[in-house]
N, C-alpha and C positions, 0 to 999 in steps of 0.2 A: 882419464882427463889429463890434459898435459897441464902442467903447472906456470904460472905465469912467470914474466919474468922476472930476475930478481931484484932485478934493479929497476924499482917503475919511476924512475925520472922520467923525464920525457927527453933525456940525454939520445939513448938509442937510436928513441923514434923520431927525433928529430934529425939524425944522421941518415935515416933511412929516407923520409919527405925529401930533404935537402937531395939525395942522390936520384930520385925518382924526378924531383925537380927539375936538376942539372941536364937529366938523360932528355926528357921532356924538352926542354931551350935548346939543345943542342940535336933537337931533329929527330929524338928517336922514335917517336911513332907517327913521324908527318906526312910520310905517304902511305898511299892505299896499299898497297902492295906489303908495306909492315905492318901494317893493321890486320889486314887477313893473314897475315901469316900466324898471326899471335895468336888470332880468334881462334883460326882454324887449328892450333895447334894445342889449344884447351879443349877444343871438338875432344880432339883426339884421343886427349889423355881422358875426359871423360869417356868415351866410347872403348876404350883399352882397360877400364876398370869399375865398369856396369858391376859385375859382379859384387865386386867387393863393396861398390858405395850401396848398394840393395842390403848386403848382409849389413853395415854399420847402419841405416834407417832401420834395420828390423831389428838389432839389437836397445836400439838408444828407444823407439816407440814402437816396435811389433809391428811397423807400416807394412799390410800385405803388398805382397810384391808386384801386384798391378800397380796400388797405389803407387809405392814407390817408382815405377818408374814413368807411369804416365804425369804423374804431378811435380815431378822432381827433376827427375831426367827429359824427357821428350819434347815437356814444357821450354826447359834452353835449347834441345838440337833445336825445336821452331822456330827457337827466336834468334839464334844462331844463322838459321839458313835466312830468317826476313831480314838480317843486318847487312848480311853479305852482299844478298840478292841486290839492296840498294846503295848499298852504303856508298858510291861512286857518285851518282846521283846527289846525293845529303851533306854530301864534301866541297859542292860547287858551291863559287859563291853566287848567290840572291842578288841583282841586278833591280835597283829601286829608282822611281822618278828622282831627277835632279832640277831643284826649283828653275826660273828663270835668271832670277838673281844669283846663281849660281853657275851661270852658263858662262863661256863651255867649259863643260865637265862631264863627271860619270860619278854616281853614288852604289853601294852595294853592299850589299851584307856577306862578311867573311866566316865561317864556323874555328872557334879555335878552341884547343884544349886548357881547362882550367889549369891543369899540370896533376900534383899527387891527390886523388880521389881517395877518401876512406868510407869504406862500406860496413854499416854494421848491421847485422844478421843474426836475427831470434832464432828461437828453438823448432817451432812449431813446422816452416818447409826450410829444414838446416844448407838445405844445396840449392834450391832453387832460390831463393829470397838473398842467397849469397852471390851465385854465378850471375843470373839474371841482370839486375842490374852491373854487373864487373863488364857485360859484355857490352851495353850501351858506353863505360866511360873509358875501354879500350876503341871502340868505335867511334869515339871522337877524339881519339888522338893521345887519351890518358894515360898515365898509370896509376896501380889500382895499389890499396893496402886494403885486405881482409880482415876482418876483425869475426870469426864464429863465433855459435851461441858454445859456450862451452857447458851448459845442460845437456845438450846432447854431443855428449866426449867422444863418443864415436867416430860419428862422421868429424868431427873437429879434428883428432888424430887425424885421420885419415886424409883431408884432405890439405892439415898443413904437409905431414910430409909430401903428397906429390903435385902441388904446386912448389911449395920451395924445393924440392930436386930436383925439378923442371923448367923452371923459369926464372931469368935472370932476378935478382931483387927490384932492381932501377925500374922491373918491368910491373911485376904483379907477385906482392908479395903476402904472406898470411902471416898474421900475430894471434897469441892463443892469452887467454888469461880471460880473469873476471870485469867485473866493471871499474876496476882500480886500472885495469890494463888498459878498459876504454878511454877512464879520462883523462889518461898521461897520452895518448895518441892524439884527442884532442886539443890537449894543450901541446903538442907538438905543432898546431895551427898547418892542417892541411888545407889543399887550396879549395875542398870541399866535402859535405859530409852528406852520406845521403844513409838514413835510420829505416830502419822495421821492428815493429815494436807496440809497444803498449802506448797508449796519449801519457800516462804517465811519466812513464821515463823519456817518452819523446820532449816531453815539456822540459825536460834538465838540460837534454841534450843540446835545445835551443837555448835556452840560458847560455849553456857554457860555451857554445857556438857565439851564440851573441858577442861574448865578452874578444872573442879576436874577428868580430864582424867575417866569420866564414859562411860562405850561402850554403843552405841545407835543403833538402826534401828528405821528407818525413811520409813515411807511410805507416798510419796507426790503424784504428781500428773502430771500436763502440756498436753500441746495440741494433745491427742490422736489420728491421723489419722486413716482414714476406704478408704481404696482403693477398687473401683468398676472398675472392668476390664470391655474392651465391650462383653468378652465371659460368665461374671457373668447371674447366674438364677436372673432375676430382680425382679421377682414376691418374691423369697425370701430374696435376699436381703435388697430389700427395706421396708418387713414385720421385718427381724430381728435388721435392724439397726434404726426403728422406735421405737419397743421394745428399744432396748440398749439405743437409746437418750431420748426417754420421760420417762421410769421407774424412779419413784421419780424427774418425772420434769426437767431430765438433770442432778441433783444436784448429780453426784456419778462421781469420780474419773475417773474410767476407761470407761465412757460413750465415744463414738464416738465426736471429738471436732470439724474435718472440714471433708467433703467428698471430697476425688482426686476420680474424674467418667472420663471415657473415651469420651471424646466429641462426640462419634456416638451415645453413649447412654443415654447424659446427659437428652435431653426431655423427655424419655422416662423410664427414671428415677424418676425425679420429678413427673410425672404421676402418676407412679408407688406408691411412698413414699403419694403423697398425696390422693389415694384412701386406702391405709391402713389407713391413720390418720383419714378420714375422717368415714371409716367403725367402728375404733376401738372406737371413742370417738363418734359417733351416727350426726357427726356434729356440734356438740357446746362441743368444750373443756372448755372453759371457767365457765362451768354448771355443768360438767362432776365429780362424785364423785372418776373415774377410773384413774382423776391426779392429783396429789401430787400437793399442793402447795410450792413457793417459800419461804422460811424458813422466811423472812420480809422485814420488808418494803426498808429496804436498798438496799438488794439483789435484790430486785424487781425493784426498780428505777436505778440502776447498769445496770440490765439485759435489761430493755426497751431503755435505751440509746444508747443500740448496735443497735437496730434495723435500720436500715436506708443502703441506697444504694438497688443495685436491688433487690428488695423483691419480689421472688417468688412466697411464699406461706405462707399463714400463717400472724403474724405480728398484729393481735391484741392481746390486755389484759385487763385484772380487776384488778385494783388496790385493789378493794371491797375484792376480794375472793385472790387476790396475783396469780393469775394463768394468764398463758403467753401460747399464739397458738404455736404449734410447728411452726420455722418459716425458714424457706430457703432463703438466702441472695445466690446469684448465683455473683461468680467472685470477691469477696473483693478484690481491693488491699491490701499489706501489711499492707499500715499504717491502716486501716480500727480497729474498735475498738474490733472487734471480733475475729481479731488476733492478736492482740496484748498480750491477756492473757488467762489464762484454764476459756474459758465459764461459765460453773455450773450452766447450765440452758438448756429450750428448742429451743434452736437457734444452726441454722447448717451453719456455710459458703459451700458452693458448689466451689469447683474447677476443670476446667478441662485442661485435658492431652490429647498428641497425641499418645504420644509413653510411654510404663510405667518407659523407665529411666527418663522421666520427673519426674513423680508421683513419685519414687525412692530419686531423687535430691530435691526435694519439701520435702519430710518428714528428708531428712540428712542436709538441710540448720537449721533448729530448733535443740532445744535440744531433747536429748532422752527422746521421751514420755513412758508412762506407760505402754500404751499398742498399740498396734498395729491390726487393723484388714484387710485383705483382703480377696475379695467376686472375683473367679474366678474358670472357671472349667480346668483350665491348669494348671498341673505340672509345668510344665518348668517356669511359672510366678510367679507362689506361693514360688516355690525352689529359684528363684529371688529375689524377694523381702523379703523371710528370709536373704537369703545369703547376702545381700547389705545393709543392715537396721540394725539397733541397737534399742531393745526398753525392757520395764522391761517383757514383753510377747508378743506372738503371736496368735492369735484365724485366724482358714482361716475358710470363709462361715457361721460365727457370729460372734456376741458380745457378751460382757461380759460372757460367758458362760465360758470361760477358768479357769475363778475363783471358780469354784464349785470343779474343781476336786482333790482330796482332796493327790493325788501323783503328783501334779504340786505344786509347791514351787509361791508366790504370793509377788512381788517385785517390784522394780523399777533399775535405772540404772542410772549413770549420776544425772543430778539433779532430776530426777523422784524418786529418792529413795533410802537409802543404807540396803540393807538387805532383807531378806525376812523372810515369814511365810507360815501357812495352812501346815496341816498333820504332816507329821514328821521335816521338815521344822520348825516348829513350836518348837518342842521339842529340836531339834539342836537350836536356835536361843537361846532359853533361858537357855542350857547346856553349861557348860565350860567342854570341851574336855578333862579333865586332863591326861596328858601322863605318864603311870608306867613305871617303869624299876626295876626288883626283878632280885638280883644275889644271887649265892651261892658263899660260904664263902671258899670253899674247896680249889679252883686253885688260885692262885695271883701273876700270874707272874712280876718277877723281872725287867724285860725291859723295865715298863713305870717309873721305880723310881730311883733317883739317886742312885749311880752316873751312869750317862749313858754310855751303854756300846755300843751303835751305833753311827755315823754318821748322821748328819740328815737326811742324802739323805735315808739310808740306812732305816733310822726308818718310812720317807714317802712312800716308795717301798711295805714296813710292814705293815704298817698302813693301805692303800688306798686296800691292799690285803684282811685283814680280816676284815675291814668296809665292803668292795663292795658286 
């Protein structure tokens, strides 16, 4: 782990905004043509050292190396190539009606860059949850300060050295240290702060945000529900929401947190879920290269202390290797330890339902989660439970998969999150909309300037006429 640094005034870092600032006012990412070049030139460096960011995700969590590069890596080339693809597009200005009372003129919307962006990035996807968003507030014109999860040291090393060897400071630059180091950056008062992270500490971060009125998006997280109806294809449900809870060990956001199953199907369920786990990992998870370990030892002894009450399936672990059996708890009460907070691991409470406004009522008693999934072959139940439910998205007949697509906006709601990103989502988030108004000089009528020659009534009649 690199060590923070030693001086955490926010003296530094305020030398550092102030210069990313400067470079920003003074033009330096305001045409397209600098913007892809920058993108394109993290492509690069990413694609020049696959290698070695694979070995730091396998050292810092044991990510098998699909994972790691399908959810890490591939995930930004995509959205790398969706920024590119449009970004010329995204950069024109927006062309809006201009009232009557307003004529002649022309109105329109301008996209402009906030200026120094700071991006703070959890443990759990250390390079995607980092880059991803850097590429959207390069994409509108930004520059970026990094801030890693330094849990995972690894990839943190690694990727401050080859962005700071690479790229100018004023441009996109990486700061390493603990949460001492995050909140002297934000009291350095950048022009914006976009978080991943726990509701917890997102909640501080908007406090201390608050205190220099910086605009933030916050992407947290909380108890994901997956509703299994008894009309749901079990065979694939229970393959895709095994997929969605065990990728990376449980340890991702939008993973599946408790299953509402319809009680005709819950046996047959569990069945189900445990012959995929059983085929995917050959029988010994515990052995198994194909799952991620739990990020340490804390998180690990966290996670085994939930285990308890009806344990279905599942429910051993290795402390040695930090890997945990996918584990099904059937029926937790409330107070039970597994609901009480976001999981972040391979453990599933199982709940069941008679009727789905149960299942309905069960996920509106909680805060709004991240995500939402339901596994059902009826309209009428799926249209339901959109229509009744609040959540930052909705996937029906999988998991996690709603996050790839690069024309869905990727957010939260409630305490799950304020804001979103992914594709052009992305580019709005880190634009300020600025609103034109260009008049000609030629007409000036008399009538809005003393002394008045109307009535007020008479001037709101006028008024409400050539606004409307």
């Amino acid at each position: 782990m690199i060590e923070a640094t030693a001086d955490q005034s926010t003296k530094p870092y305020n030398a550092l905004m102030n210069a990313q600032r400067s470079f920003i006012q003074k033009g330096g990412l305001r045409t397209l043509k600098q913007r892809k070049e920058v993108i394109l030139k993290l492509k690069k460096l990413l694609k020049d050292n696959e290698d070695r960011i694979i070995e730091a995700l396998q050292k810092d969590m044991g990510k098998p190396e699909t994972e790691a590069y399908s959810a890490e890596l591939l995930f930004i080339y995509n959205d790398i190539n969706h920024q590119l693809k449009h970004l010329k597009d995204w950069m024109r200005k927006t062309n809006v009606s201009t009232s009557l009372i307003n004529q002649p003129g022309k109105s329109y919307l301008k996209p402009e860059p906030y200026g120094s962006v700071l991006i703070i990035a959890p443990w759990n996807y250390p390079l995607q949850l980092l880059i991803a968003p850097a590429i959207g507030a390069l994409a509108g014109g930004n520059s970026v300060v990094l801030k890693p999860s330094e849990i995972t040291s690894h990839l943190e090393e690694l990727i401050h050295r080859l962005i700071n060897n690479n790229f100018q400071r004023e441009v996109i630059h990486v700061v390493c240290g603990d949460k001492n180091a995050t909140q002297s950056l934000i009291d350095a008062k950048p022009d914006y702060i976009f978080f991943t992270g726990s509701t917890k500490v997102g909640s501080l971060i908007m406090q201390q945000a608050a205190k220099y009125l910086i605009p933030v998006t916050l992407e947290l997280g909380g108890k994901s529900p997956c509703i299994v109806h008894k009309d749901a294809n079990l065979a694939v449900a229970a393959r895709r929401i095994a997929w969605g809870k065990c990728m990376n060990a449980g340890q991702t956001c939008i993973a599946p947190d408790y299953i509402l199953v319809h009680e005709d199907i819950a046996k047959d369920f569990i069945e189900a879920f445990n012959n995929v786990i059983h085929q995917n990992y050959q029988g010994d998870v515990l052995n198994n290269s194909d799952m991620a370990q739990i990020v340490n030892t804390h998180h690990f002894k966290r996670l085994t202390a939930m285990i308890s009450g009806d344990v279905v399936s599942g429910g051993n672990s290795s402390e040695t290797s930090r890997k945990i059996e996918p584990t099904l708890i059937m029926n937790p009460d409330k107070d039970h330890p597994a609901m009480q907070e976001e999981i972040f691991g391979p453990i599933l409470p199982i709940i069941t339902y008679r009727q789905i406004d149960e299942a309905i009522e069960k996920v509106n008693s909680g805060d709004k989660p991240l995500a939402l999934y339901v596994f059902t072959s009826s309209s009428s139940t799926k249209d339901k439970v959109i229509e009744e439910t609040s959540s930052g998205g909705v996937c029906v007949n999988d998991t996690i998969m709603h996050i790839t697509s690069n024309d869905l906006p990727f957010g939260g709601v409630g305490s799950s999150g304020i804001g979103s990103y992914h594709g052009k989502q992305s580019f709005d988030t880190f634009s300020h909309m600025k609103p034109v108004m260009e008049k000609s000089t030629w007409i000036d009528p008399s009538i809005r300037y003393p002394p008045y020659k109307l009535s007020w009534r008479r001037f709101e009649k006028l008024f409400l006429w050539l606004a409307g």
